[in-house]
C-alpha positions in Angstrom: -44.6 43.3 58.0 -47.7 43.1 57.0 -49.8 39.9 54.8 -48.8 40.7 51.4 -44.9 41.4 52.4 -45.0 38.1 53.9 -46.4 36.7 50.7 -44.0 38.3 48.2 -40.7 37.8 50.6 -41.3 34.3 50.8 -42.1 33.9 47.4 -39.0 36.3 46.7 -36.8 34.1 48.7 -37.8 31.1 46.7 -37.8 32.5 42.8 -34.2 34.3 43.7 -32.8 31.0 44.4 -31.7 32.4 47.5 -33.7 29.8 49.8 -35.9 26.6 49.3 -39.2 27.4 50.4 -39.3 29.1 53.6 -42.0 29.4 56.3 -43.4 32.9 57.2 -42.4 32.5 60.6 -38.9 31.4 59.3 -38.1 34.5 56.7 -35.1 36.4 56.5 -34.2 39.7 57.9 -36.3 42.5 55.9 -34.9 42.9 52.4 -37.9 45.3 51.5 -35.3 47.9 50.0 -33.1 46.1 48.5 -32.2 46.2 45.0 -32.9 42.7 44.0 -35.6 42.5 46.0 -37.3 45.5 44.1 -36.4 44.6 40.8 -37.9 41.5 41.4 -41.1 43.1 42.8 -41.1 45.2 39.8 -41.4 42.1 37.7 -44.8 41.4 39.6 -48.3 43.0 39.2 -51.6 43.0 41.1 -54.9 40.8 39.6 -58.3 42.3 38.5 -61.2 40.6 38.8 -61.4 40.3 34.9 -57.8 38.9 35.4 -59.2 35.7 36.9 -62.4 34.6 35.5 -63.5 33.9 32.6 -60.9 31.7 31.1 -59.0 27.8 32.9 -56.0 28.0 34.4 -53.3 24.8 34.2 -51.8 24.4 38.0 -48.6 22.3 38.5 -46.4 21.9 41.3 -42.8 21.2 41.5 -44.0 17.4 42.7 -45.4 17.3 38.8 -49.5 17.7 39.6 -51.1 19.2 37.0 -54.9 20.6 37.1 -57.0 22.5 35.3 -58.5 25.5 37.4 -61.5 27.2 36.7 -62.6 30.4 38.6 -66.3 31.2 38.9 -67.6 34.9 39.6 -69.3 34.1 42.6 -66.0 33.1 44.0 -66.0 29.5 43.6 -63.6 27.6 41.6 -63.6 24.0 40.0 -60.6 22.0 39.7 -59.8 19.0 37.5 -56.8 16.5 37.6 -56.2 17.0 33.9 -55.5 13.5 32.9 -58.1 11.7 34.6 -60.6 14.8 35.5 -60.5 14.1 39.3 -62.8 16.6 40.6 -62.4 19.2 43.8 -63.7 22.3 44.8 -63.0 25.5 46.0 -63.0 29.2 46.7 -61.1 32.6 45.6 -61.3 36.0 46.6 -59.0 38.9 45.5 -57.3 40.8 48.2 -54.5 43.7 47.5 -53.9 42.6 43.9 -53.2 38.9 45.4 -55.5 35.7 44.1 -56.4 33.8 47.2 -57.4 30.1 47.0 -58.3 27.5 49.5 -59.0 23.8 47.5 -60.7 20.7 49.8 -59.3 17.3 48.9 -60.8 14.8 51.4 -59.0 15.5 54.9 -57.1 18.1 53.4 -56.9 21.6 52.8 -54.3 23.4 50.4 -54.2 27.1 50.4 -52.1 29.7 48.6 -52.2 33.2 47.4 -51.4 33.9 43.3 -48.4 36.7 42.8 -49.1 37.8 39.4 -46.4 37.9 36.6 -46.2 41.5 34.7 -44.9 40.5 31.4 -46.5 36.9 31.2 -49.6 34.9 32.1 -47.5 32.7 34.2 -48.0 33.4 37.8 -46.9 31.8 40.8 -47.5 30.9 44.5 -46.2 28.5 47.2 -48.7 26.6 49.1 -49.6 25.4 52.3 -51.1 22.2 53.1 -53.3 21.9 56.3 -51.4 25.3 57.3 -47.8 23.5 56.6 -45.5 24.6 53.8 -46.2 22.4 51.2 -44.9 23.4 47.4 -43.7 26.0 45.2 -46.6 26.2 42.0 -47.2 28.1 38.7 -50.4 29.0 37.1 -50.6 29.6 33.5 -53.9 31.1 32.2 -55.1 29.2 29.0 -57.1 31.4 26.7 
């Protein structure tokens, strides 16, 4: 199985309800072909580039964070606490339709890869925190 299948299973296995958030190294048996599994992917899209900047982005997570995200062209980003405009940084890159973001907060490290929703500009990811499984988040785009 290759990057992106690991991405979209475990995210899969999440959304579906049919596991908590699992680690890549801890997902179930393929499910590749099955029904549910492809109606869900069918639900999914892939991201352009003039998918991601241009516009913020409100991050939350299911421990209640909320951010404002802004992605720059030169594959930067900026991210703001949105209440009291706490202030990180990042980077983004766009690999096989999939947003890819690493953030630094002090000692820290969060990274996660953006599945894009077809019908609605809500997406979602789960992320890792200093490589451990960390939260399940959505990303609305704000125009």
């Amino acid at each position: 199985m290759n990057e992106k299948q690991q991405i979209l299973l475990q995210l899969f296995c999440r959304e579906t309800g049919q596991h908590a958030l699992v680690d890549k190294d801890q997902l179930p048996a393929p499910v590749l072909q099955h029904q549910v599994y492809q109606a869900w992917l069918a639900s999914k899209a892939d991201f352009r580039i003039s998918d991601i900047t241009g516009g913020h982005w409100l991050k939350t997570c299911t421990a209640g964070y909320i951010t404002e995200v802004i992605f720059h062209q030169d594959g930067k980003l900026d991210e703001y606490r949105l209440f009291d405009r706490f202030h990180t940084q990042g980077e983004w890159r766009l690999a096989q339709g999939l947003l890819h973001v690493a953030i630094g907060k002090g000692d820290n490290r969060y990274t996660f890869a953006v599945v894009a929703q077809q019908e609605v500009n809500i997406h979602s990811a789960v992320e890792h925190k200093n490589g451990e499984l960390h939260s399940y988040l959505k990303l609305a785009q704000v125009k």
